[in-house]
C-alpha positions in Angstrom: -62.6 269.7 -70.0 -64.7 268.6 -67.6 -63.6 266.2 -64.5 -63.7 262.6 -66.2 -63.6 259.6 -64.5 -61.8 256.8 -66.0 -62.3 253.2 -64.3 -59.3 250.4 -65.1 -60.2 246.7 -64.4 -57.5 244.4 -64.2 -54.4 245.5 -62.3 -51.8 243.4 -63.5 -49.1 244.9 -66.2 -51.6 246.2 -68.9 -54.1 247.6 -66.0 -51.0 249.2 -64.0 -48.3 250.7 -66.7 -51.8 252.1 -68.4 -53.3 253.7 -65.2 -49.8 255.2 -64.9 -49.6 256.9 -68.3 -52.7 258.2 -67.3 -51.9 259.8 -64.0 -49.1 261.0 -65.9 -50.8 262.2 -68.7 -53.9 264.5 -66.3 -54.1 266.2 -63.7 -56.0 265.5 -60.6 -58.2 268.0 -61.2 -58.7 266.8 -65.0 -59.2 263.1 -64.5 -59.7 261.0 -61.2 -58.2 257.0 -62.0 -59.9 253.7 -60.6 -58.4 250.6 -60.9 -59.9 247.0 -59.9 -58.7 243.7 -59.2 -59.8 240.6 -57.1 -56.5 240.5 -55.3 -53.8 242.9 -54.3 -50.4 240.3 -55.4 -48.8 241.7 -58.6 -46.9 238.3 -60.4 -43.8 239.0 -62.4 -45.4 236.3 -64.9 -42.0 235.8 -67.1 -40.0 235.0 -63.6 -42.7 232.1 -63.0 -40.3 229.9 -65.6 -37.6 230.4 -64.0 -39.2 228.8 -60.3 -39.7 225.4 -61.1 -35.2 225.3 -61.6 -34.9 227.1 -58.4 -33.3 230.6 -60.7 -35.8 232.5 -58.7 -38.4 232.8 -55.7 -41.7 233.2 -55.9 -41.1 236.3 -53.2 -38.8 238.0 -55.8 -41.7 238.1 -58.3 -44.5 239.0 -56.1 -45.0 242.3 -55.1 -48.7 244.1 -54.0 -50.7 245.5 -56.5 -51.1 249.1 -54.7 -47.5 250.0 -54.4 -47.1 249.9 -58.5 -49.8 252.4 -58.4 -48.9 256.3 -58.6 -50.5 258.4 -56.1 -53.8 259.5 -57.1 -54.9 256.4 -58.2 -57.7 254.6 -56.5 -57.4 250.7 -55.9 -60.3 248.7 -55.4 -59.7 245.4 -54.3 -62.6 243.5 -55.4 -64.4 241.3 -57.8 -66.3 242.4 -60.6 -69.4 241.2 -61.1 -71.1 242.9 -64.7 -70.0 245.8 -66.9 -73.4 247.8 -68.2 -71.8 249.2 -71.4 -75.3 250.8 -71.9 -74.8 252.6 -68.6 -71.4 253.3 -68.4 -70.8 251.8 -64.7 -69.3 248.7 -63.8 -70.7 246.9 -60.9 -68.4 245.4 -58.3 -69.2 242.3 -56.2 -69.8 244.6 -52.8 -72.5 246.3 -54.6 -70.6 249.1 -55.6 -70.8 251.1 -58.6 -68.8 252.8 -60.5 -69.7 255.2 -63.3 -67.3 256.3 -65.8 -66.5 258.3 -68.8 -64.0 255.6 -70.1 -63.4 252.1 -69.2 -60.4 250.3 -69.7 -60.9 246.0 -69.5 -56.9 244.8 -68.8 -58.4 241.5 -66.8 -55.8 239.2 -68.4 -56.3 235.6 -68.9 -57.8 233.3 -66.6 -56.3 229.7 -66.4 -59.0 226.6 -66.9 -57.7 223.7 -65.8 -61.3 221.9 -65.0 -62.5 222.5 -68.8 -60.0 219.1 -69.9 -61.3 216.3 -68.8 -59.3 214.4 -66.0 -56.5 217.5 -65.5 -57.2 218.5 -61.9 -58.3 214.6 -61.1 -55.6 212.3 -59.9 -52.0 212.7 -59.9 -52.6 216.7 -60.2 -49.6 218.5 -58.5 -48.3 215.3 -57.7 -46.6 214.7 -61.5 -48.8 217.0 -63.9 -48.4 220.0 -63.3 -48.5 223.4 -64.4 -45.9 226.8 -63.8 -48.4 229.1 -64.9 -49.0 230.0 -61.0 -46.9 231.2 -58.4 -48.3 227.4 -56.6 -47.6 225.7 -59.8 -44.4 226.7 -60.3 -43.2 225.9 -56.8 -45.0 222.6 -56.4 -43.1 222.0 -60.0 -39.4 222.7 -58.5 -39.9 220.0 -55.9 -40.8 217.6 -58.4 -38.2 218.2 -60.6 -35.5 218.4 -57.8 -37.0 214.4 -57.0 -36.6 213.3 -60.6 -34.9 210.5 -61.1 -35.3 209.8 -65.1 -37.9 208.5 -67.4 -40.6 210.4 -69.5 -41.0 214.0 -69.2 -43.8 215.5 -71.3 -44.4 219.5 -71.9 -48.1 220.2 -73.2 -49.9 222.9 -74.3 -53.4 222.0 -74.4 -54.7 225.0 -76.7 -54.1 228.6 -77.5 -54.4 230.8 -77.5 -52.1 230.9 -73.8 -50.1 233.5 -72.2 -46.8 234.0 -73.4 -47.1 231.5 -76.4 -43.1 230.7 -76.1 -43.1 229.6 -72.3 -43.8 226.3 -72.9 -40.7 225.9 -75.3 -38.7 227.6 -72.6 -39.6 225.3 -70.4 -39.0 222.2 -72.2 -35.1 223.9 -73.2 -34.7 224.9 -69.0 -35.6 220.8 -68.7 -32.9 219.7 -71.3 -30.3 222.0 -69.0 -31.6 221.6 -65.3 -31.3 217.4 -66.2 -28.3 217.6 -67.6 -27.0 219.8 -64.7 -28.3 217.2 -62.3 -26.6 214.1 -64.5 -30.3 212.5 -65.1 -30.8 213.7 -68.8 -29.4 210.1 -69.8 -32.1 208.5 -68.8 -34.8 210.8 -69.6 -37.2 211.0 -72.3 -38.4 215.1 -73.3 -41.4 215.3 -75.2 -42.9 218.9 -76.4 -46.5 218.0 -77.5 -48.6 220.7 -78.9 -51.8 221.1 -81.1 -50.0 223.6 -83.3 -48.6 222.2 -86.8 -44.7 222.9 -85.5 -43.3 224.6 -82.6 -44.8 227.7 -83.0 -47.1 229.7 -84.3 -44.7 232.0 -86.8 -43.5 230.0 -89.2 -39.9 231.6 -89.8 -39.4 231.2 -85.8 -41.2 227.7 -85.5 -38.4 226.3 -88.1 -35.8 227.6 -86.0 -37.1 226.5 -83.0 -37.7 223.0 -84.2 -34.1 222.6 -85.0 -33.3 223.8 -81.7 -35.9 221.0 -80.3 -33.9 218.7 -82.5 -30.3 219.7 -81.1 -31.2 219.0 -77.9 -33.1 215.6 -78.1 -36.3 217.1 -77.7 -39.2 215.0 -79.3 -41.6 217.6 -81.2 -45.2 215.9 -81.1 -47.2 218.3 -83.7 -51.2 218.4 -83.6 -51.9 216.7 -80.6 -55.2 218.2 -78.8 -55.4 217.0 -75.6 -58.9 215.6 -74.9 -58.5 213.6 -71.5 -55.5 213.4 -69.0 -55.1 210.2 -67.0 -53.1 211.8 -64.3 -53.0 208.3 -62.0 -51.9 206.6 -64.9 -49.8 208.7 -66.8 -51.9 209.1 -70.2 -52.7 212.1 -72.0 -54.8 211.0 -74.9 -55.8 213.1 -78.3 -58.9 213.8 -79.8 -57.7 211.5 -82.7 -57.1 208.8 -80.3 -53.6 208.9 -80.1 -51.6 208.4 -76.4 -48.5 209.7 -75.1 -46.9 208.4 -72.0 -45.3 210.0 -69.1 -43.9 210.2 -65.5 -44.0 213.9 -65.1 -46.6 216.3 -66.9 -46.1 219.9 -67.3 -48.6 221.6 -69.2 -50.6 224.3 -70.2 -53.7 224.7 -69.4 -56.8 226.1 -71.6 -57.4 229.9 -70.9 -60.1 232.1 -71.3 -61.2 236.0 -70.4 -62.5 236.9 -66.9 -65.7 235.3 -66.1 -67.2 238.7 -65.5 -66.9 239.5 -69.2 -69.5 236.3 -69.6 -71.7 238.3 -67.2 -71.7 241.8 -69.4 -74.0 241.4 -72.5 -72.2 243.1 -75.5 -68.9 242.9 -74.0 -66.7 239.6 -74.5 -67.0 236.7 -77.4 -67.5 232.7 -76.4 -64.5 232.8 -74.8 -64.6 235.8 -72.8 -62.1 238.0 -74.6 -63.4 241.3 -75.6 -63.1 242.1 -79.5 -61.0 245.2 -80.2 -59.7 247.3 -82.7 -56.9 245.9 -83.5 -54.9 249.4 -84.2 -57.0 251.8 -82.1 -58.0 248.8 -79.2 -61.4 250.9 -79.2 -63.5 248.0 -78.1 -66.0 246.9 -80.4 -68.6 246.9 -77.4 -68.9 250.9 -77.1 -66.7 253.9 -78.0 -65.4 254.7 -74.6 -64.4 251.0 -74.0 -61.0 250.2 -74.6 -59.0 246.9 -74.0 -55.2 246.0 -74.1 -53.0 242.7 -73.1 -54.3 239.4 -72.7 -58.2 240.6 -72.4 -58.5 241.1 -76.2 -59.2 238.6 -79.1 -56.1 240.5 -81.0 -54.1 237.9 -83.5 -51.0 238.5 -81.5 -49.2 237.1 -78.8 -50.6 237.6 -75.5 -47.4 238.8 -73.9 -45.7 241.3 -71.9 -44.3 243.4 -74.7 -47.5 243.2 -76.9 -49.3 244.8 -73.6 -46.2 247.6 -72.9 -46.3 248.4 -77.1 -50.2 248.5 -76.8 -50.7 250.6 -73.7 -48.9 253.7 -75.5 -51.2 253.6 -78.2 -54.2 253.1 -75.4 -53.2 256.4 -73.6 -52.7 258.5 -76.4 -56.1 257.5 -77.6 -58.0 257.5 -74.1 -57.2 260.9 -74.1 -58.0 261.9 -77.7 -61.6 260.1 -77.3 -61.9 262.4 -73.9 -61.2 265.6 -75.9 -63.7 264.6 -78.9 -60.4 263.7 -81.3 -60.3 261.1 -83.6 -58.2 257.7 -82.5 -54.9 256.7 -83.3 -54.3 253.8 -85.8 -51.3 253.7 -84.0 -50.7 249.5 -83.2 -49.6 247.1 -85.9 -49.1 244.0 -83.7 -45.6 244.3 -82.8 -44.3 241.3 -80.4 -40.5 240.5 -79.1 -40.1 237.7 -77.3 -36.7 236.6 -75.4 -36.6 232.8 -75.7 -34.7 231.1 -72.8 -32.9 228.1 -74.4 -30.9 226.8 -71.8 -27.1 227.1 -71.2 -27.0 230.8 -70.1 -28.4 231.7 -73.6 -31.5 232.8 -75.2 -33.2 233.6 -78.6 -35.1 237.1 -79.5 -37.7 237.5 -81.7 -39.5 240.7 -83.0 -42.8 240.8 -85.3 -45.9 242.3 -85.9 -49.4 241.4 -87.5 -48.5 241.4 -90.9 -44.2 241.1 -90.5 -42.6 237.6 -89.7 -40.2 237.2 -87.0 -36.8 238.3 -89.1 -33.1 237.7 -88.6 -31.0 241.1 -87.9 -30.6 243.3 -84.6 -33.2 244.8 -82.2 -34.2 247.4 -82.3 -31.5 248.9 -84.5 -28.5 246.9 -86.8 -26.3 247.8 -83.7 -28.4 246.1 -81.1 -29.2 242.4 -79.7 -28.9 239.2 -82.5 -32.3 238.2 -83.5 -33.5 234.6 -84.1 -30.1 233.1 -83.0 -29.0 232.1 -79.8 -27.0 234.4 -77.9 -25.0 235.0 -74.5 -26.2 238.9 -74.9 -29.9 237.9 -75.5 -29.9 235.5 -72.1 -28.2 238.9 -70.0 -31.4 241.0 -71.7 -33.9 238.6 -70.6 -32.5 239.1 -67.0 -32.2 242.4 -67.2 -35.7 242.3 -67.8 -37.1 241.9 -64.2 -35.2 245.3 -63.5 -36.9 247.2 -66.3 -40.2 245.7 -65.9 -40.5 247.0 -62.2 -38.7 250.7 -62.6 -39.6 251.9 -65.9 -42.6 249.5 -67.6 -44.7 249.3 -64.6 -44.4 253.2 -63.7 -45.6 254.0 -67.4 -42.3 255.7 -68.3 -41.4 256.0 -71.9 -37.9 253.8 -72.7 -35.9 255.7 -75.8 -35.9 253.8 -78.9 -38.7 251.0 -78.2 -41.4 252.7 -79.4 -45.2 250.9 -80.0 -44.4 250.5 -84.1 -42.4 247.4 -84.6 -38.7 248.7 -86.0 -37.5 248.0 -89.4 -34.0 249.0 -88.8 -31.3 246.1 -89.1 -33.6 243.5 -90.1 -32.9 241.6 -92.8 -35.6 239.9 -95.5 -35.6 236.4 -95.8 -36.5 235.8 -99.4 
């Protein structure tokens, strides 16, 4: 075939580990690769929970954007400002243009603070506060290290978010760090969410709320945030109800990348793109494709959702290139490590239509799922390593393949 040109926007995990397959996948002579982003600092997202309990540095999870990038890749570091899907070009914020023969939208989530009333008013990063940034986070860790007691709420304010099961992790990493530092006694923990339990699977949201329970955790169900009174401690529900606290750690609303707003057929109200949810052939234009937290998919938006889905993404990149007919090849399949504290954590592993399960992952011989485990804490950390030298780089890991396994599950009835 002819020279294509195939422009990425977004260069976080989706946008890098799928430029990667690609560079991997064509020659230089077949394909030339453009990526874009507003900023050249690559976040190691998961290792942002992990800040605010001083278990790691905000330098040990930042790393620049062009040095995850295979040679032959092109980096533009710049704001977009409009997609023409009836032109096939994307316009950057210099003026540039750039044509392609297959676009790629892997813009993430975008955090909106300033959409709920009162959040970035008073009191904001001096006790609420969010972890969802590399500031957050840190501003966080001072707070908690000056914590002397009293009520400690953890919010999510809607989904969907990134990495629906950070905010539990949080709230469990609290129960610990307090207890670590002798203050837990005299501290209140509150996990406040608009969902109707602790998560959005119901198998996994059971067993999380009895883990919520164990460790003292009050489980606040339904509450949707509609103001935050920052100066005086107040977050107050739609319905009227009020919950108290001295620190605030939440979640803020999200929402797609404001270009998407700015590209007529492109995004929905909220600025995610609407994709095929087993092809994730945009519904905008054939040669759009979208992957990770850019999509309106109904599944988590989380790392391994993005790593399952850019496989499939590749494979059918190429296939639309060559005039072959897409892959069907995604069914929604999720695993999430959950950090619960105590040098232990909880796996869970599902897919659109497939509830989180008890068994092993990904075969009867492998890690417990939906129990606490010493093995699953030591495969969240191992994480970091795999993420950087084998996800990032595109490289295919044996036996954790896109199609959610079946293998040493068992069916609850």
């Amino acid at each position: 075939m002819s020279r294509k040109r195939i422009v990425i926007l977004g260069g976080g995990t989706g946008g890098t580990m799928t430029a990667n397959r690609l560079r991997r996948r064509f020659d230089a002579d077949e394909a030339e690769i453009h990526v874009v982003d507003r900023d050249d600092r690559h976040v190691y997202q998961p290792g942002l929970l992990f800040v605010p309990f001083g278990l790691a540095h905000v330098d040990e999870i930042v790393r620049p954007r062009r040095r995850q990038l295979r040679n032959g890749i092109v980096f533009h570091e710049n704001e977009v400002q409009a997609v023409r899907v009836d032109r096939d070009e994307v316009l950057l914020d210099d003026g540039v243009v750039l044509p392609y023969d297959a676009l790629v939208v892997a813009s993430g989530a975008r955090l909106q603070p300033e959409e709920t009333e009162g959040l970035t008013g008073p009191g904001w990063n001096e006790r609420v506060f969010t972890f969802y940034t590399p500031e957050g986070a840190e501003a966080l860790r001072g707070a908690l290290e000056r914590f002397e007691g009293g009520r400690l709420v953890v919010n999510l304010i809607d989904m969907p978010i990134k990495c629906p099961v950070a905010p539990l992790e949080l709230a469990f990493l609290a129960d610990w760090y307090l207890r670590e530092r002798g203050v837990r006694g005299r501290t209140e923990l509150v996990y406040a969410t608009p969902l109707d339990g602790a998560f959005t699977k119901p198998i996994a949201s059971e067993h999380l709320a009895g883990l919520l329970a164990e460790k003292e955790i009050e489980l606040v169900t339904e509450f949707n945030v509609g103001d935050v009174d920052g100066g005086g401690g107040t977050l107050t529900s739609y319905d009227g109800r009020e919950l108290e606290f001295d620190l605030l750690v939440t979640v803020p609303l999200h929402g797609g990348a404001p270009y998407v707003e700015r590209s007529p057929e492109l995004g929905d109200a909220l600025r995610f793109v609407p994709t095929d949810k087993r092809t994730l052939q945009t519904l905008a234009r054939p040669n759009v494709f979208a992957l990770g937290d850019a999509t309106d998919l109904p599944t988590s938006k989380a790392g391994s959702v993005t790593h399952f889905e850019a496989e499939v993404l590749t494979e059918n990149v190429a296939r639309y290139l060559a005039g072959e007919e897409l892959e069907a090849g995604y069914d929604g399949h999720a695993n999430c490590f959950v950090e619960t504290g105590f040098r232990k954590a909880l796996l869970i592993d599902f897919n659109y239509v497939t509830e989180p399960l008890p068994g092993h992952y990904p075969t009867a011989f492998g890690l417990p799922l939906l129990r606490e485990s010493r093995l699953n804490y030591l495969g969240k950390l191992l994480f970091q390593s795999v993420y950087w030298h084998a996800l990032l780089p595109g490289r295919d890991i044996p036996g954790l393949g896109p199609a959610m396994p079946t293998a040493g599950k068992r069916r609850v009835a």
